[in-house]
N, C-alpha and C positions, 0 to 999 in steps of 0.2 A: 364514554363508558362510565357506568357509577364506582364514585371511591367508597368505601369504607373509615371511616376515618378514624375507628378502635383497633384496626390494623399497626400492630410496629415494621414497620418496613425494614426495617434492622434485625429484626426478630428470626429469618430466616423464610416468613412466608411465603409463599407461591403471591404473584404478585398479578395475576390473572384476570381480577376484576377490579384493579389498580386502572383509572385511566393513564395512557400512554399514546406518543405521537403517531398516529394513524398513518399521515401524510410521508413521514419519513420513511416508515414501514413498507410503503407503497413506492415509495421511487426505490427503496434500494430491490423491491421484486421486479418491477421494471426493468431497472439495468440489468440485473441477474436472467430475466427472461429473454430479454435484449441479447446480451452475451451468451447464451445458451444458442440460440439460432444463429446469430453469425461465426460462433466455434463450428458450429456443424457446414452452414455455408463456406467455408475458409479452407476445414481439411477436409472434404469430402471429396476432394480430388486427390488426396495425399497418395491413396492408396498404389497410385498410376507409376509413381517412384519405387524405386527399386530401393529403395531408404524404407521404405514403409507399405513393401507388397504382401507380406503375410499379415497387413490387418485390413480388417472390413470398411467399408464406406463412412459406417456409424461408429466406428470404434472410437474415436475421441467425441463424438457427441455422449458415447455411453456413458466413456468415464468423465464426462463434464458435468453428466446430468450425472451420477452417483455423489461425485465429489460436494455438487451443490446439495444434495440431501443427507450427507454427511456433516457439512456444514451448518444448515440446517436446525439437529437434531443437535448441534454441540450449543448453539446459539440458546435454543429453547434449554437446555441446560443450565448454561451460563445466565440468562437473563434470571434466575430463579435465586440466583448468589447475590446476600446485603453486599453492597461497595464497600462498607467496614471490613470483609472479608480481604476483598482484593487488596484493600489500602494496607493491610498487615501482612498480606502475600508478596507485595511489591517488590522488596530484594531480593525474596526466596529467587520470584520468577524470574526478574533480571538474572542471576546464579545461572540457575537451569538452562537458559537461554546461553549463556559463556560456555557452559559445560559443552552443550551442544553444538556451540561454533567449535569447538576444543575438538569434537570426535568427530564431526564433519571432513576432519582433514589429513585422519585417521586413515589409513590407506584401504584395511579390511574393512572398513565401515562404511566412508564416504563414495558415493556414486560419482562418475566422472562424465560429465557431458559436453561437447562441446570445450573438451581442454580445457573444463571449470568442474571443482569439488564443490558441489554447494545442497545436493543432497542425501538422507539417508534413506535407504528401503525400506519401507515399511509395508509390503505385500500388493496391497490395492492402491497404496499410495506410495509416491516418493515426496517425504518429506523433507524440507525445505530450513532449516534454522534461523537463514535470515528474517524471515518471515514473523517467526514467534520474536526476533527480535525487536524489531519494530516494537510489537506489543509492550515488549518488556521494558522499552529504551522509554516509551510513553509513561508505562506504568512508573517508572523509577524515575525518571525527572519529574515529575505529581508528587512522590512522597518524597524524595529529595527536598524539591522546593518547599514543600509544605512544614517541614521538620527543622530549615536552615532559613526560617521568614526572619529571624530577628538577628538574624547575621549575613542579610542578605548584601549588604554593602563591603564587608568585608571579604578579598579577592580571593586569601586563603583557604577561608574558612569556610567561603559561599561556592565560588568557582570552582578551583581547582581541585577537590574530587571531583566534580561532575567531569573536567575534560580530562581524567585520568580517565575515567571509566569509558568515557566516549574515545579517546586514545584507543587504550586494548580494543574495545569492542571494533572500532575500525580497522587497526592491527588483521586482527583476525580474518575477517571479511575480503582483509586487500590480496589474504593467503589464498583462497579459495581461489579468483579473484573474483568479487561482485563489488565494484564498485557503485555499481547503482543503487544499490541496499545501502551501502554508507553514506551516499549524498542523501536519503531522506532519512536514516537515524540523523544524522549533526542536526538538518532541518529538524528533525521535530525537537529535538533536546536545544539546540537554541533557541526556537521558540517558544520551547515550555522556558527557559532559563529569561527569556524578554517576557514573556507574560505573568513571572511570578516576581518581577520587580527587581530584578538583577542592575545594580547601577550601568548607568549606559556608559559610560567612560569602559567600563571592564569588558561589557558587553561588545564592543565593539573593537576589541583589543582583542576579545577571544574570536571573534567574527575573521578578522583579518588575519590572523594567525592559521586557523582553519580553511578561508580561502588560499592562503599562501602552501598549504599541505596539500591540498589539490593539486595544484602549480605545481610545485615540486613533484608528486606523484607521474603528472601528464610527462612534466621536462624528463624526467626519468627515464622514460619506457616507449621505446622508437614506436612501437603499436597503436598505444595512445597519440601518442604526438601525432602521426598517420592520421589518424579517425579526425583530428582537431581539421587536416589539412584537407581532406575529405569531404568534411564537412562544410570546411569554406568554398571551395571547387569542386562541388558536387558532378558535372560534366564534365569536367575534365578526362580527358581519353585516360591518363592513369590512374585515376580513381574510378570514374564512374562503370568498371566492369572490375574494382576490389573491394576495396574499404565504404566505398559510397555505393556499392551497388543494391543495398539495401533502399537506401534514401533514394535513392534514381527511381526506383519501382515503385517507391511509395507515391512519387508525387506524380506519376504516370496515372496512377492510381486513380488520386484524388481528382488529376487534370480530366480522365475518364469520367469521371462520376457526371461533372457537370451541377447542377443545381437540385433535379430531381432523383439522381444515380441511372443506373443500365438496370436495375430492379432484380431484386432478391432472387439468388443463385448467378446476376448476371455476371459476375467480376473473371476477369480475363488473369487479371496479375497472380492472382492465387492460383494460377495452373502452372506452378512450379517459377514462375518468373520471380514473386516475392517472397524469400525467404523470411520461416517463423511467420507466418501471415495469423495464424490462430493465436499465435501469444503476444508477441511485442507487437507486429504492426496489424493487430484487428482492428484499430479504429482508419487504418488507410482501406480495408475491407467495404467497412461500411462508408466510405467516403464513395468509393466508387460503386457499389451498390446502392446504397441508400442517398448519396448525393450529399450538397449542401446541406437539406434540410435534414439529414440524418445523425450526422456531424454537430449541425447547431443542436437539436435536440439531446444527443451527449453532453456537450459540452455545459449545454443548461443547467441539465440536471446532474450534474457534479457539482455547478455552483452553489446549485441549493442546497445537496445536500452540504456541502462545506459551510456554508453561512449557515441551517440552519442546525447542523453539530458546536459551532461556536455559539450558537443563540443560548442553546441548552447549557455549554461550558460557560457564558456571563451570568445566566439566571442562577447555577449552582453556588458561583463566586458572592453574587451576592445574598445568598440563604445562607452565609459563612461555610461554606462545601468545599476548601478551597482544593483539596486532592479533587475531587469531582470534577471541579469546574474544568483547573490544569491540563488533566487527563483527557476530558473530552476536547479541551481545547488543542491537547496534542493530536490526537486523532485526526480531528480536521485539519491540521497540518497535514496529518498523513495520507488521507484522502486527497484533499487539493493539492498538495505540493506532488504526489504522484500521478495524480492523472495528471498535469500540466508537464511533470519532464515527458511523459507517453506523447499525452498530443503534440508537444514540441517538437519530440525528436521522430513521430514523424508526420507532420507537415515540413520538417525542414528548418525550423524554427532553433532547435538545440545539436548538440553533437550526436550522433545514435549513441547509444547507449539502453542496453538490457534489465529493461522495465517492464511490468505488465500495465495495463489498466486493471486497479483493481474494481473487483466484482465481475468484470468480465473477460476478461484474456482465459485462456486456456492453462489449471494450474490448480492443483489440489490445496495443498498446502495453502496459500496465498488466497483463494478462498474460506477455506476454515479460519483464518487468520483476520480476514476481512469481516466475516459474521459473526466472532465473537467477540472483537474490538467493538463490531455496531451493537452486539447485547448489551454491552455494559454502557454505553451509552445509553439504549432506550431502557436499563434499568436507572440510570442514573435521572434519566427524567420523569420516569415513576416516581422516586423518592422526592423527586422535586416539587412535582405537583402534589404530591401524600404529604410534604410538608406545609406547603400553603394551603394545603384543606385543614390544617390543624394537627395533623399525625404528628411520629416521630420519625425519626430514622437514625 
């Protein structure tokens, strides 16, 4: 597409006739198209349960398909905002984000599902806090690092507000409980804290401190501990009809699929045998409907798009961008490091644990969350190519 190059991309312009990455653009509607048809193939048997008989066949394809144009239109939004904006919004948003874990847990406010506080109503949607936290936890490790570069060696100075922050903000989360939302904030705020030059001696002292929090957390809580045992002895007669019965189904699943799958609407397990089949285990879905080769092709294209979200975070780094680069570079932490605990936990690979795939699992919030994480990405590589055509930003 033709740049401009008297355009200030800082300036607030619409950034429309900006070239930007086409190819990115196109896999993340892929997977989104992708995940729209296996949400609808996954519960479109739901309705058969007496959990879920006063809704229609299409009622989670509808609110998948709304949620995605909702998402959307925030995206097209959001791409329209200079990164200078965001980069000075950064704590605000982190704030907002706390406040929200803060009223999440709120009795009259926070939704309770599943024995978990983890969203609020917001009419057409239940929104989700964890979700924006992610966002936030990115955006604030970016401008964190960016602001504490020439004291990045020093542990007080550099460190230890970030694992204060990352403290509470796990605190919080562990209340609700979503643990799974706090293993990919630490991931991505330790990543951003390794990729903005954090000495490794600290880095790795804070690395192990935070694996030992986990530990401690699991040794804690006989539920957890269970799921760990679960998941080592998946067939076991006393797991494999409690805590593994999820995981049992899944790889029934994927053992079903075979190479080519049983073909689109064929999956047996989504008739109530696997539980959550539309949000956590949709990619065991398409394992046995789509097959091996349905499966590979997810899995591909998450890596691309991860590698080539860090592609964009190195090119910003070195246009001196260094919030840009950070930020998108946390991102693809965020991407990759979640799709990989999903596919893990279920192939069987990791402990189950309540994750979506993001862009496609079943999930308002966690999509709106996903497409404007990826806007400011693809405004971030507007600004990048608007740079090396000569512009400003």
């Amino acid at each position: 597409m033709p740049v401009r190059d008297w355009i200030n991309v800082g300036s607030g312009q619409p950034p429309r006739l900006l070239g930007f990455d086409q190819a990115l653009v196109w896999v993340v509607v892929g997977l989104l198209a992708l995940g729209l048809v296996m949400v609808y193939s996954a519960s479109v048997a739901l309705p058969d349960s007496p959990k879920f008989a006063r809704y229609a066949n299409s009622h989670f394809l509808a609110r998948h398909a709304l949620q995605i144009a909702l998402a959307v239109m925030a995206a097209l939004v959001v791409v329209q905002i200079p990164l200078s904006v965001w980069e000075k919004a950064a704590p605000w948003v982190f704030v907002l984000a706390l406040v929200l874990l803060v009223a999440v847990l709120v009795p009259f406010i926070g939704k309770v599902v599943n024995n978990s506080r983890r969203w609020i109503p917001l009419g057409i949607i239940n929104f989700q806090p964890s979700e924006l936290a992610k966002l936030a936890m990115a955006m604030y490790a970016a401008s964190y690092m960016t602001r504490k570069m020439d004291v990045k060696e020093d542990f007080l100075r550099a460190v230890w507000p970030m694992a204060v922050a990352l403290g509470f903000t796990g605190f919080l989360l562990l209340r609700e409980p979503d643990m799974g939302a706090f293993m990919v904030i630490a991931l991505i705020s330790m990543g951003i804290l390794f990729l903005g030059g954090v000495n490794g001696r600290m880095f790795l002292l804070s690395g192990a401190v935070l694996v030992a929090s986990f530990v401690l957390v699991i040794a804690s809580s006989a539920e957890k501990r269970e799921r760990i045992f679960a998941y080592l002895e998946p067939w076991d007669p006393e797991y494999a009809l409690g805590k593994a019965y999820q995981l049992t189904h899944s790889l029934i699943a994927f053992g079903r699929g075979e190479f080519f799958g049983q073909g689109l609407g064929g999956s047996v397990e989504k008739l109530h045998y696997l539980p959550e089949a539309h949000t956590d285990f949709l990619l065991a879905v398409i394992g046995e409907e789509l097959g091996f080769v349905g499966v590979a092709t997810v899995i591909v294209a998450f890596f691309w798009l991860t590698r080539r979200i860090f592609h964009i975070g190195r090119q910003s780094i070195a246009l001196d961008r260094v919030f840009a680069g950070l930020y998108a570079q946390g991102i693809g932490i965020w991407f990759g490091g979640q799709a990989f605990i999903n596919m893990g936990v279920n192939l069987g690979v990791l402990p189950t644990k309540g994750l979506t795939l993001p862009l496609m699992s079943y999930g308002g919030s966690a999509i709106v969350m996903n497409l404007v994480a990826l806007a400011i990405v693809v405004r971030i590589d507007v600004e990048n190519r608007q740079l090396m055509r000569g512009g400003r930003a």
